[in-house]
Each structure stands twice: as C-alpha cells, then as structure tokens.
KOLVEXLUM-437051 format. One record per residue (C-alpha): residue in one letter; x, y, z. Coordinates in steps of 0.5 Angstrom, whole numbers, plus 500, padded with zeros to 3 digits. Example, Ala and Ser with C-alpha at 12.3 -4.5 7.8 and 13.67 -1.06 7.14 Angstrom:
<recs>
(rec a,(525,491,516))
(rec s,(527,498,514))
</recs>
This chain:
<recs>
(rec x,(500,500,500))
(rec x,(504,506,499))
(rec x,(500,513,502))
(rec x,(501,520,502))
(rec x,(501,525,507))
(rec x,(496,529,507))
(rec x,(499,536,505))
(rec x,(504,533,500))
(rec x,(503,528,494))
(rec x,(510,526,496))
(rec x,(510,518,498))
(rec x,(510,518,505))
(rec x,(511,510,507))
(rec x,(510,503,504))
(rec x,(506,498,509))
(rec x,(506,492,508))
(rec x,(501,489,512))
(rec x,(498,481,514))
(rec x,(493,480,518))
(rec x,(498,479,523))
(rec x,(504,483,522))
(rec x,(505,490,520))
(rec x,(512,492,516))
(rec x,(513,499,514))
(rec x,(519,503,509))
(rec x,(520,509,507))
(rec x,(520,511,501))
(rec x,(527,513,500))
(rec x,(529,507,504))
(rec x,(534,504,500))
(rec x,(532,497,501))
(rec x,(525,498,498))
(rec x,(527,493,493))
(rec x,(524,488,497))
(rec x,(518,490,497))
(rec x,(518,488,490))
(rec x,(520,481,492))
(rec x,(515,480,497))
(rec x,(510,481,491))
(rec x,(512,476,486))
(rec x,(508,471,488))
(rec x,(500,468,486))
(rec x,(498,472,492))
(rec x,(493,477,492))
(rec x,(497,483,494))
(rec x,(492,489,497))
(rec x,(493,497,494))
(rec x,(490,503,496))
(rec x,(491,508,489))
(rec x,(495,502,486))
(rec x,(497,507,480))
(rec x,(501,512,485))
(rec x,(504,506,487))
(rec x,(506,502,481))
(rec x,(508,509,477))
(rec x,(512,511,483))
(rec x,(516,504,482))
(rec x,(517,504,475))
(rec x,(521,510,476))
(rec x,(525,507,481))
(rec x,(526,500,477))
(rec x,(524,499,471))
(rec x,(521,493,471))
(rec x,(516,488,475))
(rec x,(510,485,475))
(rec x,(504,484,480))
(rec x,(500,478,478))
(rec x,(494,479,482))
(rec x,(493,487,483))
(rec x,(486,488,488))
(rec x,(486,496,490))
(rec x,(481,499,495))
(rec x,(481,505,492))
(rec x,(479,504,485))
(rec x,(473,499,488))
(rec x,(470,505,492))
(rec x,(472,510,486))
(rec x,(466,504,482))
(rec x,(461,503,487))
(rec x,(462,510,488))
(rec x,(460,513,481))
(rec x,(456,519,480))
(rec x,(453,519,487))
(rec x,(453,526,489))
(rec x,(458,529,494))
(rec x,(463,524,493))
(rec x,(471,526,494))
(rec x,(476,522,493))
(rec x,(483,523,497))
(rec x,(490,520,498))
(rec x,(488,518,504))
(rec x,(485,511,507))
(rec x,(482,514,512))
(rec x,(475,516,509))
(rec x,(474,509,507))
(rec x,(476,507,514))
(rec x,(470,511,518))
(rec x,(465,510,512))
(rec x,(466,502,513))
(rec x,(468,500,519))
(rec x,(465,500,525))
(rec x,(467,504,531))
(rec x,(470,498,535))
(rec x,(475,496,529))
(rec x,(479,503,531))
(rec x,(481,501,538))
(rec x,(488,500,538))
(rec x,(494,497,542))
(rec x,(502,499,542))
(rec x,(502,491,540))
(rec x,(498,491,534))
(rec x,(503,495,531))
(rec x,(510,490,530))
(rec x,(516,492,532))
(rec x,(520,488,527))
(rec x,(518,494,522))
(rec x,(523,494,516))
(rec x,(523,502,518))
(rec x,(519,504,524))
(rec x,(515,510,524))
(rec x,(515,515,529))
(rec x,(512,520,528))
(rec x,(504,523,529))
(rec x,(502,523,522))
(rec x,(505,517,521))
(rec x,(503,513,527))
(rec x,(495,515,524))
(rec x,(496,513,517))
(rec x,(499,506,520))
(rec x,(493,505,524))
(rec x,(488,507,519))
(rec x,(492,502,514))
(rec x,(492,496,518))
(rec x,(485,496,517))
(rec x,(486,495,509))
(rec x,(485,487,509))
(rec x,(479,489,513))
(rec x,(475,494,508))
(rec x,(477,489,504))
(rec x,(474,483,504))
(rec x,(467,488,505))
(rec x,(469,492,500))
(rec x,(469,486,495))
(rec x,(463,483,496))
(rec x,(460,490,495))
(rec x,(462,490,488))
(rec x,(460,482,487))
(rec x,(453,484,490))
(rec x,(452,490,485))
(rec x,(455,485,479))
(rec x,(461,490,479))
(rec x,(466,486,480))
(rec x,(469,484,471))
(rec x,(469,492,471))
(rec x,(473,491,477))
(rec x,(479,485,475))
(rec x,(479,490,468))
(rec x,(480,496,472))
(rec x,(485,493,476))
(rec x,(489,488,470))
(rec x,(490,495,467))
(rec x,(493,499,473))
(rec x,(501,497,472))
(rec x,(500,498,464))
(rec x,(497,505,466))
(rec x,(502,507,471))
(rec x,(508,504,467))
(rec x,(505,508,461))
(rec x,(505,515,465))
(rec x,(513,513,468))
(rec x,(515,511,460))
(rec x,(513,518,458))
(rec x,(513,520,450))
(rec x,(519,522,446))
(rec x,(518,529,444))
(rec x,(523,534,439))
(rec x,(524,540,443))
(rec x,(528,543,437))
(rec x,(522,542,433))
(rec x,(517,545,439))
(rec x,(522,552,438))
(rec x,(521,552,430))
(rec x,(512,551,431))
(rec x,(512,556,437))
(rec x,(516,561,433))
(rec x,(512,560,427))
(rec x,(506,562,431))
(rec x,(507,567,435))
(rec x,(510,571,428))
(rec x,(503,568,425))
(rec x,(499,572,432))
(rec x,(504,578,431))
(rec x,(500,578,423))
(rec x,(493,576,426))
(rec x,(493,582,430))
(rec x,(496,587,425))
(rec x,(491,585,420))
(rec x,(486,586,425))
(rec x,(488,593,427))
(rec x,(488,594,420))
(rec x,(481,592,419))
(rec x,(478,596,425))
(rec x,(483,602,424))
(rec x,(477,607,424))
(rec x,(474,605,430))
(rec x,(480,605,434))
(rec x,(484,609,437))
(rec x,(493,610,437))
(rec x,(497,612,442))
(rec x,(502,618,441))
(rec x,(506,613,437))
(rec x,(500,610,433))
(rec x,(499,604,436))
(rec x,(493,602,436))
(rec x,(489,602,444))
(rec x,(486,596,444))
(rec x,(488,589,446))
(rec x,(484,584,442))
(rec x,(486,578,447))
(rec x,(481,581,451))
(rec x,(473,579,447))
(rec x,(468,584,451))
(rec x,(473,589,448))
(rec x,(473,586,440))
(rec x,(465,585,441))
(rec x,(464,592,442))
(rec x,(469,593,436))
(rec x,(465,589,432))
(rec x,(459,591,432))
(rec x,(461,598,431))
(rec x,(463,595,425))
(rec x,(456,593,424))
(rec x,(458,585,425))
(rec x,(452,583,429))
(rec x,(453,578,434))
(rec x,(451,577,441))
(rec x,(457,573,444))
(rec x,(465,571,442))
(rec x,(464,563,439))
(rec x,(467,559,434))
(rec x,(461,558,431))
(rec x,(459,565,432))
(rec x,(465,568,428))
(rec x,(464,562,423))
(rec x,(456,565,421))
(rec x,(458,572,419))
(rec x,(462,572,412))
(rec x,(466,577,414))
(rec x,(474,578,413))
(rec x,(475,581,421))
(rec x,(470,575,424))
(rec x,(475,571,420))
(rec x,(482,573,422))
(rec x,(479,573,429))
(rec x,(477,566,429))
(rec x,(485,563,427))
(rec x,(486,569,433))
(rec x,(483,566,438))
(rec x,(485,559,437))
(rec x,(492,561,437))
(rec x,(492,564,443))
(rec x,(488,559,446))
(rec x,(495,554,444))
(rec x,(499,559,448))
(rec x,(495,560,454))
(rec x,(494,552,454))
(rec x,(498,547,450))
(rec x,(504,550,449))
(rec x,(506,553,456))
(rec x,(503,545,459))
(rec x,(508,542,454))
(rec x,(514,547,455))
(rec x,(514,545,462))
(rec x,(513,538,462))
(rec x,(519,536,457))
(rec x,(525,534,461))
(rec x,(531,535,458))
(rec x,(535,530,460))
(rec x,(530,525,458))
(rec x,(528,528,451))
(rec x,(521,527,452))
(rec x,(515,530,455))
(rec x,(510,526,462))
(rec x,(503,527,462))
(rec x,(500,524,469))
(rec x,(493,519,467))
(rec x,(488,518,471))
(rec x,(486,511,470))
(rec x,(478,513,472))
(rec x,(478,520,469))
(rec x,(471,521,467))
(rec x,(464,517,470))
(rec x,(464,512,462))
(rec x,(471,509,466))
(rec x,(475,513,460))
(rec x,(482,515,462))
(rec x,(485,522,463))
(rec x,(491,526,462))
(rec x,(493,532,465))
(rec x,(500,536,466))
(rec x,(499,536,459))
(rec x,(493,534,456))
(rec x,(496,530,451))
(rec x,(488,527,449))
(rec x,(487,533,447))
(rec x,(493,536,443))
(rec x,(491,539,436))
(rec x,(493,535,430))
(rec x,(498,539,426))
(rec x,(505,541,427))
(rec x,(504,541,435))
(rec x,(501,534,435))
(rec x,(508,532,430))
(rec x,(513,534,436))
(rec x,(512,528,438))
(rec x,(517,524,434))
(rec x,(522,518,435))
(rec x,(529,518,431))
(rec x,(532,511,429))
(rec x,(533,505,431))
(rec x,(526,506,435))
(rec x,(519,507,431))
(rec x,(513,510,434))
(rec x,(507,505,432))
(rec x,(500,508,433))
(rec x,(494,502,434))
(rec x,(487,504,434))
(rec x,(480,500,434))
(rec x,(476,501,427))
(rec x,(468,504,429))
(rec x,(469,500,436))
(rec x,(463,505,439))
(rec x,(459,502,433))
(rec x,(462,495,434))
(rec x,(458,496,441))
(rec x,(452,498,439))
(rec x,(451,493,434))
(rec x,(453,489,439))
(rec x,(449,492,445))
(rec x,(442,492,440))
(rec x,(442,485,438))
(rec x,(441,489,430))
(rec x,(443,483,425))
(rec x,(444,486,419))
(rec x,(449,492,422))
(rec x,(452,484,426))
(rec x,(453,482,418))
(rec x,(457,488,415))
(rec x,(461,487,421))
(rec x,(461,480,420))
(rec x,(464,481,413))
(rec x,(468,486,414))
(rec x,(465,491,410))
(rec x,(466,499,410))
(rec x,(459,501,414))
(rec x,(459,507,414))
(rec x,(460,505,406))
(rec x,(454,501,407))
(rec x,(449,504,411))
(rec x,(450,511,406))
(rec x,(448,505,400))
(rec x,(442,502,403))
(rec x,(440,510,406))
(rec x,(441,514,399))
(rec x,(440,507,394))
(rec x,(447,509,390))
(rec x,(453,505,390))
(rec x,(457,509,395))
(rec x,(465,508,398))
(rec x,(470,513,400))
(rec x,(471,515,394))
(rec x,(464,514,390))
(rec x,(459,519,393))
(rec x,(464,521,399))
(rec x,(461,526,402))
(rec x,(453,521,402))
(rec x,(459,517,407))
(rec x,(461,523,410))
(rec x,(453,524,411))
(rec x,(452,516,415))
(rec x,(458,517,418))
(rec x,(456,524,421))
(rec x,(448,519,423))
(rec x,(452,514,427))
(rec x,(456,519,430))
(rec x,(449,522,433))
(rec x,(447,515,435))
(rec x,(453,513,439))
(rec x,(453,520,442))
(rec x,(446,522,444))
(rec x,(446,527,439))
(rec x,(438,530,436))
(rec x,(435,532,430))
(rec x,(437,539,430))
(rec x,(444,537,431))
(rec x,(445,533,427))
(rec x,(441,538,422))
(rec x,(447,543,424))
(rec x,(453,538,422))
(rec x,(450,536,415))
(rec x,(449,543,414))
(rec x,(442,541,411))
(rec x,(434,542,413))
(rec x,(431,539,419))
(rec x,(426,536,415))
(rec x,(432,533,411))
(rec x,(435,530,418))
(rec x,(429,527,421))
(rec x,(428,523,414))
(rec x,(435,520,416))
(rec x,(434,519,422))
(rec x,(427,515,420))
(rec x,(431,512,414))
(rec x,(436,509,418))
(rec x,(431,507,424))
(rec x,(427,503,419))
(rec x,(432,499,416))
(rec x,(435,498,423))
(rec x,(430,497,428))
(rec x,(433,494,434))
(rec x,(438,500,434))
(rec x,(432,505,435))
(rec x,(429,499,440))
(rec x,(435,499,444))
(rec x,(437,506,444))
(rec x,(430,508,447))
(rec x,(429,502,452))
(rec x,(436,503,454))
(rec x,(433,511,457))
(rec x,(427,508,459))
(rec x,(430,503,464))
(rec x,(436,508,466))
(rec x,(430,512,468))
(rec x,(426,507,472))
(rec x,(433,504,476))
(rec x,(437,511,477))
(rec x,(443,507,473))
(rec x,(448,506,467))
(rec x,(451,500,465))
(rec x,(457,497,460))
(rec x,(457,491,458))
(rec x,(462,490,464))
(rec x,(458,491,469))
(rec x,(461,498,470))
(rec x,(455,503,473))
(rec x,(454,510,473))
(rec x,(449,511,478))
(rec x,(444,517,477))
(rec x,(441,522,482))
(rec x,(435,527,483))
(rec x,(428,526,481))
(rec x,(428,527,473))
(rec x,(420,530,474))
(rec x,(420,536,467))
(rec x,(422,535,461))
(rec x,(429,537,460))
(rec x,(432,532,466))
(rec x,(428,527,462))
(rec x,(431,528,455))
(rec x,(438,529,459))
(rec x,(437,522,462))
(rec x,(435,519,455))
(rec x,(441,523,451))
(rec x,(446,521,457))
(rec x,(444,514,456))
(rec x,(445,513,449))
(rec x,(452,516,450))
(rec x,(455,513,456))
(rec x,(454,504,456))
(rec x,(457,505,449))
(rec x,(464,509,451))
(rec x,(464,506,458))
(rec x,(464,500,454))
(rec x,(469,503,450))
(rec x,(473,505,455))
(rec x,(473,497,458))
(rec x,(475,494,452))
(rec x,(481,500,452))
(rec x,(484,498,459))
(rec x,(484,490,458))
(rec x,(487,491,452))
(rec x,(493,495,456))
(rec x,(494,490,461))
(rec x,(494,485,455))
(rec x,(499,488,452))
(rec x,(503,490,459))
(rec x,(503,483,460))
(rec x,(505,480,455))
(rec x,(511,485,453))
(rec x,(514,483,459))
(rec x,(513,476,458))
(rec x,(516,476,452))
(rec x,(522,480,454))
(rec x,(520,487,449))
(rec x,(524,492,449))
(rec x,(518,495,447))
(rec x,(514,500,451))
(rec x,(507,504,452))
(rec x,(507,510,452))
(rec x,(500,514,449))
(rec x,(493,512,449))
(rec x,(487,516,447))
(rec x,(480,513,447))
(rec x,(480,508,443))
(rec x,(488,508,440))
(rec x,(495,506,443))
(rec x,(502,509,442))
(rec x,(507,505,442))
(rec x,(515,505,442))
(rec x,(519,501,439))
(rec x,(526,499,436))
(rec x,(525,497,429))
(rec x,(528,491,430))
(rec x,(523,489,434))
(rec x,(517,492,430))
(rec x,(514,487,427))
(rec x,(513,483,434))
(rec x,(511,488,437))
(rec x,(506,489,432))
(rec x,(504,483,432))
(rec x,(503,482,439))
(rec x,(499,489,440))
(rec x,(494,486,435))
(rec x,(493,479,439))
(rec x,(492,483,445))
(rec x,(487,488,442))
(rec x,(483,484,439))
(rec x,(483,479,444))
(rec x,(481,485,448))
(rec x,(475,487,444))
(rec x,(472,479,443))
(rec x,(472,478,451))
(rec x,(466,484,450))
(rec x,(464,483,443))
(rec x,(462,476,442))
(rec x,(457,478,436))
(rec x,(461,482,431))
(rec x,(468,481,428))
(rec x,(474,486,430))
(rec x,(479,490,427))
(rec x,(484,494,428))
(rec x,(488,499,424))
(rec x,(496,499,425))
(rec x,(501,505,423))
(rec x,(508,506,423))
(rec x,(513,512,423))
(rec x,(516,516,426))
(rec x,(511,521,429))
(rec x,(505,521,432))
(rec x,(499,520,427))
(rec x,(504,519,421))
</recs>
C-alpha cells in the first residue's frame, strides 16, 4: 500500500500488511526493492491507489510485474460512480470510517510489529499506519459490494490495466523539442499577423497611441465584441460557430486568433514544461478512471486533447526506434451492433465491409465508397456518430448543414431499416429512468441521482443513456486491451513500450528490430480485448507505423 501524507502528493511510507504482522518502509529506503519481491508471488496483493504506487516503482525499477492486483480505492472510485457528494482523496482513511464499525478503531501498541523494515515514529505516520492495517478488512467488504452490485468483471478490468496505465505514464513520450522551438515561433509570428490585420481591419473604430499604435488589446472579447458591432458585425457572443455565420474578413481572422491564443494559453505552456531535457521526452499524468464512462484522462498536459498538425507532429522518434500507433475500427459502432442485437448491422461487421459505406448505399440507393459519393458516406458517418453520441435531429440537421426536415428523414430511413437500434436505444433510456442507473457491458455502473420529473431532465437521461453504455463499453475494451499487451511484453522480454492512449487507439515505442513482433502481439492482444466483450461482431484494427505521431 503506498500512501500520501495529507499536504503533499509525496509518498510517504510503503506498508506491507498480513493479518497478523504489519511492516512499513519509507519510500526513500534503499531496501525498497524487497517490496518488489514480496510480490512475486500468486497472492492477491491489496492496494490503495495501485496507479501511484506502481508509476512511483517503475520509475525506481523499470520492470516487475504483479499478477494478482486488487486495489481499495479503484473499487470505491466504481461503487461510487455519479453519487453526489463524493470526494476521493489519497487517504484511506474516509473509506475506513465509511465501512467500518467503530470497534475495529480501537488499537493497542502490540498491534502494530516492531519487527518493521523501518518503523515510523511520527504523528502522522502512527494514523495512517492505524488506519491501513485495517485494509485486509475494508477489503474483503468491499468486495462482496462489488459482487452483490455485479461489478466485479469491471473491477478485475480496472485492476489488470492499473500496471499498464502506470507504466505508460512512467515511460513518458519521445518529443522533438527543437522542432516544438520552430512551431512556436511559427505561430507567434502568425499571432503577430493575425493582430495586425485585424487592426488593419478595424483602423477606423479604434484609436492610436502617441506613437500610432492602435489601443486595443484583441485578447480581450468584450473589447472585440464592441468593435464588431461598430463594424456592423451582429453577434451576440464570441464563438466559434458565432464567428464562422458571419461572412466577413474580421470574423474570420478572429476565429485563426482565438485558436491561437488558445495554444498558447494551454498546449503550449502545459508541454514546455512537461519535456525533460535530460530524458528528451514530455510525462503526462493518466487518471485510469477520468470520466464516469470509465475513460482514461490526461493532464499536466493534456495529450488526448493536442490538436493535430505541427504541435501533434512534436511527438517523434528518431532511428533505430519507431512509434506504431493501433487503434479500433468503429469499435463504438461495433458496440451498438452488439448491445442492440441488430443483424444486418451484425452482418456487415461480419463480413467486414466498410459501414458507413453500406449503410449510406442502403439510405440514398446508390453505390456509395470512399471514393464514389464520398460525401453520401460522410452523411452515414455523421448519423452513426448522432446515434452513438445521443445526438438529436437539430444536431444532426446543423452538422450536415441541410433542413431538419432532411435530417428527421434520415433518422426515420435509418430506423427503419435497423429496428432494433432504435429498440435499443430508446428502451435503454426508459429502464435508466426506471432504475437511476447505467451500465457497460462489463458491469461498470454510473449511478443517476435526482427525481427527473420535467422534460429537460428526462431528455438529459435519455441522451446520456445512448452515450454512456457504448463509451463505457468502450472504455473496458481499451483498459484490457492495455493490460493484455503489458503483460504479454513482459513475458515475452520486449524491449518495446506503451507510451500513449486516447480512447480507442494505442501508441507504442518500439525499436525496428522489434517492430514486426511488437506489431503483432499488440493485435493479438487488442483483438483478444474486443471479443472478450463482442462475441457477435468481428473485430478490426488498424496499425500504422512511422516516426511521428499520426503519420
């Protein structure tokens, strides 16, 4: 169990904990290797927050593995989900008090062994040594929790990913800093030019300075809003889809400003000082449950979120390594055509046809590919998209950039010509109405609170319905997936590493000589991932390999 004092995210103490004897080690003992040893073994070895503990040990030693991980805090972070009110912290002690009568709190000096690897002394220490021998405890509850909820496939996922997730975070990601210098200087020149052009373009409702600057700072959008509409632009409020209705040059120049700045109010600052010099490569922190659908996030930077382009394009590998990016092939449609039971979406899966392809032929009864009426598939594309992601006719109407009428015809096209989709989807909303909750195939549950008596609550339930059971879905295949291919590099000796997931697609290092079996093994595992989940529909993934991200 590693913990955190309570003012610093600095590991405090490991303790290593039986129902009989208690051992504790400091983090910076040099004898922290056994630790390591102690766990090579077919026992169940007990966690609170395995992800801080295992990304704190790889860093130390670059490679172990656990085979049987159970972690406290991932289990309560599950049973937990969407209930309102709860805070998670570095502590065990909440979950202590929350579970455990008040009896189990009484402790004597001889509970605590003095045959400790290195015995703490002080306050703080004594209470969270108190505190953790109670874990085989909260435990073995907190299990049978997670059976009686019928949690616990979700649970053994979240935990077979945790070491994959940590070393991924540890491994951190090859990055070109000399290229970073280039794309930022680019930009700021381009920001230079963007304001320029935009004074330009307002020069006769601003004023100059003594020296004939112009007094306006165009960072700020109450003060461009009121230019505009000097101008005789009409709009109510700085957006992007605000700025992209009005045909005008200003509107226009404003919206490649604003993204801009954007960049260097968040990307850029986030992975200056992320990159380490000495390493040549940027660490970005994963939460392993960063969103209620059971999604992975990143932060400190965001590197889910980096746009693509000459930012993305940073993150590069020189010879004799490669970068190979894997990802899923409509696995959220894969999902659905799983989850609703529909055959002839089943079918094309089945015979590995293109979908969105198919599905467009069957809609507009014309022969349809990525390259005969590519933009008829661009229109099924944008369908299964609303479908997946509880999207509405005016939505839908607004992407397409055609009538609602026109959209409300697909939407009634596409239904009936796949009725259980439409089946599924809206009983799916109607029983998370009924039951306050969510589910993935997995058994992962997002527990809904409030009454949900008018309209608007309603239709926020039946859109996050249609959303959540696919993603979360989603997000299980993904995490087993991780774990699969952690494992199996390590048994196989691979020099190769995770170093990047988003959503449905995996980035790996590798060195060329290894490529090809690294390759492999990653398809194996991924593959293995999605049947373990999707029994009725095939499963496909798409490989790339290069030397940058996305290329």
């Amino acid at each position: 169990l590693l913990f955190y004092s309570y003012k610093t995210e600095h590991p405090l103490c490991f303790l290593i904990s039986t129902f009989t004897s208690h051992f504790f080690i400091h983090s910076d003992n040099q004898q922290i290797h056994r630790i390591i040893e102690l766990w090579n073994s077919d026992k169940i070895i007990v966690f609170f927050n395995a992800h801080n503990t295992f990304t704190y040990l790889f860093k130390q030693h670059k490679s172990f593995y656990i085979q049987n991980v159970s972690d406290i805090l991932l289990a309560e972070m599950l049973l937990n989900n969407g209930k309102e009110n709860i805070e998670y912290s570095f502590s065990i002690s909440p979950i202590a008090r929350k579970y455990l009568d008040k009896k189990d709190w009484i402790f004597k000096d001889n509970h605590i062994k003095s045959e400790a690897l290195f015995f703490c002394h002080s306050e703080l220490e004594r209470e969270i040594c108190i505190h953790a021998v109670m874990a085989p405890s909260i435990h073995t509850y907190i299990l049978s929790l997670l059976s009686k909820q019928k949690m616990f496939s979700c649970y053994a996922v979240e935990c077979f990913a945790a070491q994959a997730i940590a070393k991924m975070e540890s491994n951190g990601i090859p990055f070109s800093y000399h290229d970073f210098q280039k794309v930022m200087s680019a930009k700021k020149e381009l920001s230079l030019s963007l304001e320029q052009r935009l004074s330009e373009q307002a020069k006769y409702f601003i004023s100059n300075d003594l020296f004939g600057n112009p007094v306006i700072s165009w960072d700020d959008e109450k003060q461009a809003l009121n230019i505009f509409h000097k101008m005789g632009v009409s709009i109510d409020h700085i957006t992007k889809e605000s700025l992209s209705e009005v045909n005008h040059p200003i509107t226009q120049y404003y919206d490649e400003y604003r993204d801009l700045r954007h960049l260097f109010s968040t990307f850029i600052p986030a992975l200056e000082s992320a990159y380490h010099f000495d390493t040549k490569r940027i660490y970005t922190h994963f939460s392993p449950i960063g969103a209620s659908s059971g999604r992975m996030a990143s932060s400190k930077p965001n590197l889910q979120n980096i746009p693509a382009g000459d930012l993305k394009a940073c993150i590069r590998i020189e010879d004799p390594y490669q970068l190979i990016t894997i990802d899923y092939s409509n696995c959220e449609l894969r999902i659905l055509a799983q989850m609703s039971g529909e055959t002839k979406l089943i079918e094309i899966f089945q015979k590995k046809l293109d979908c969105h392809s198919m599905v467009a032929s069957m809609l507009f009864q014309k022969h349809v590919s990525k390259t005969q009426n590519p933009e008829l598939r661009k229109h099924s594309k944008a369908l299964h998209f609303g479908l997946i992601y509880g999207m509405g006719t005016a939505s839908l109407a607004q992407s397409l950039k055609i009538s609602y009428d026109k959209a409300e015809d697909l939407f009634e096209k596409y239904f009936a010509m796949f009725p259980k989709v439409k089946k599924y989807l809206d009983s799916v909303g109607h029983q998370a109405l009924k039951t306050k909750q969510l589910r993935t195939l997995s058994g992962r549950t997002l527990f809904l609170h409030g009454e949900y008596l008018d309209y608007q609550a309603k239709s926020s339930v039946m859109r996050l319905s249609k959303n959540l059971p696919i993603q979360g879905t989603s997000a299980d295949i993904m995490k087993l997936a991780l774990g699969k291919i952690h494992h199996t590099y390590y048994h196989h000796n691979m020099k190769s590493l995770l170093i990047h997931s988003v959503h449905d697609e995996i980035v790996i290092e590798s060195p060329i000589d290894e490529v090809e079996k690294a390759c492999a093994l990653a398809k194996d595992a991924m593959i293995s991932a999605g049947k373990a989940f999707l029994s009725d529909v095939s499963i496909e993934v798409d490989v790339h390999i290069g030397y940058e991200w996305g290329k």
